[in-house]
C-alpha positions in Angstrom: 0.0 0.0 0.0 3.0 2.5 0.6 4.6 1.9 -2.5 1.5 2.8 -4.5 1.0 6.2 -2.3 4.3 6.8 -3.2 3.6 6.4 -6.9 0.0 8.3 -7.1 1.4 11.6 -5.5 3.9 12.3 -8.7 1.1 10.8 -11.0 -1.6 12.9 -9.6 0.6 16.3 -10.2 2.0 15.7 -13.9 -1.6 15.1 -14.4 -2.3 18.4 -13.2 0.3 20.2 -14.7 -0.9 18.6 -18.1 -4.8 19.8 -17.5 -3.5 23.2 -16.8 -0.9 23.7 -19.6 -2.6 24.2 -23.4 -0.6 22.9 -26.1 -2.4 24.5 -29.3 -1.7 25.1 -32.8 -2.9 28.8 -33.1 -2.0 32.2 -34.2 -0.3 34.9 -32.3 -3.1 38.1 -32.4 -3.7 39.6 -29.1 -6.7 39.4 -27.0 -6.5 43.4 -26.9 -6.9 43.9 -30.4 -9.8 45.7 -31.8 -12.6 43.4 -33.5 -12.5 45.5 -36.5 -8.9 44.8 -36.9 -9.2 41.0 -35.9 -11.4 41.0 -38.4 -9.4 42.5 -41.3 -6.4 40.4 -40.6 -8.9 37.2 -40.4 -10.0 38.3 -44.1 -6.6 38.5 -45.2 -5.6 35.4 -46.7 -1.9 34.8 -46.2 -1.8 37.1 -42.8 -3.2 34.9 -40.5 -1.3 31.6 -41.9 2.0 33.2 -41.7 1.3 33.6 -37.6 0.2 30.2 -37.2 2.7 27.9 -35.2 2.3 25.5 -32.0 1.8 27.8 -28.9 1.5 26.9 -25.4 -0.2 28.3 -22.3 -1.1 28.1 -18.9 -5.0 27.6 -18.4 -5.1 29.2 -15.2 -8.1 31.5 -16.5 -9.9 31.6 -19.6 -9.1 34.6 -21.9 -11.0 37.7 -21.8 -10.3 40.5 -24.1 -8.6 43.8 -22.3 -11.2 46.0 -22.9 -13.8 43.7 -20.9 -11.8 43.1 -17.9 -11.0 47.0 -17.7 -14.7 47.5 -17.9 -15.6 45.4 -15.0 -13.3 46.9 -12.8 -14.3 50.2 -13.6 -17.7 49.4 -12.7 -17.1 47.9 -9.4 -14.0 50.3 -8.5 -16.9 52.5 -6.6 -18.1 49.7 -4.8 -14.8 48.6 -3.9 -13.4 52.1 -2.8 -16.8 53.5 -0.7 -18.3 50.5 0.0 -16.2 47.5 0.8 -13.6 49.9 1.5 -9.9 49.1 1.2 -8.2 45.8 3.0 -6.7 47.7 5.4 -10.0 49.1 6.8 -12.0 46.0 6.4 -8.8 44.0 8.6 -9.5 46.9 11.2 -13.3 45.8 11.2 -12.6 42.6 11.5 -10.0 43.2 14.7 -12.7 45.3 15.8 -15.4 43.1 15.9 -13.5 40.1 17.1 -12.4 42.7 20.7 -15.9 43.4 21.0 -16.8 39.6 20.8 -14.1 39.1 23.8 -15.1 41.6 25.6 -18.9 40.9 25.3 -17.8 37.0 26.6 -15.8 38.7 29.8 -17.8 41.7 30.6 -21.0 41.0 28.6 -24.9 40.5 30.2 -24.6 36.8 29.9 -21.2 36.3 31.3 -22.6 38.2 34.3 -25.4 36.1 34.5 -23.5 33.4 34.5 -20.8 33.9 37.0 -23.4 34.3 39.1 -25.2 31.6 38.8 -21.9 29.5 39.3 -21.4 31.5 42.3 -24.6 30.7 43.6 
């Protein structure tokens, strides 16, 4: 049984290293470049072939073009800055919340009650 643990643990991670690296035969044209120019070099016969060898990458997130992801941050920048508010204010909430949890367990109504019911 210990020799085969000792031969699953290196299996399991080439395995994941080969789900998470893309081996593809593709062209080079960035995610960032304008449809309308994706487009003309896509029309262009010998533009597109020429750029075409075997690529690889890692598939740690799925593509999205630039413009997109800049988009979405922009819309949730406000949320993030007034909101949420930045990490570290909400780590000062946090430690904030967690002393007033401790104190309500030493000093708090129920914690009286209780010490002096043990008392009693």
């Amino acid at each position: 049984f210990l020799g085969m643990a000792v031969i699953v643990r290196p299996l399991t991670y080439i395995n994941t290293l080969l789900r998470k690296v893309h081996i593809t035969y593709t062209h080079d044209v960035s995610l960032n470049t304008p449809p309308d120019v994706a487009k003309r070099m896509a029309t262009e016969t010998g533009e597109v072939e020429r750029r075409m060898k075997w690529r690889y990458s890692l598939g740690w997130r799925d593509p999205i073009r630039l413009e997109y992801l800049l988009m979405e941050w922009f819309e949730q920048f406000f949320y993030w800055m007034c909101v949420k508010g930045k990490t570290d204010d909400i780590a000062r909430k946090k430690l904030h919340k967690l002393m007033d949890d401790e104190d309500n367990e030493k000093h708090g109504i129920l914690a009286k009650v209780a010490r002096d019911m043990a008392s009693d």
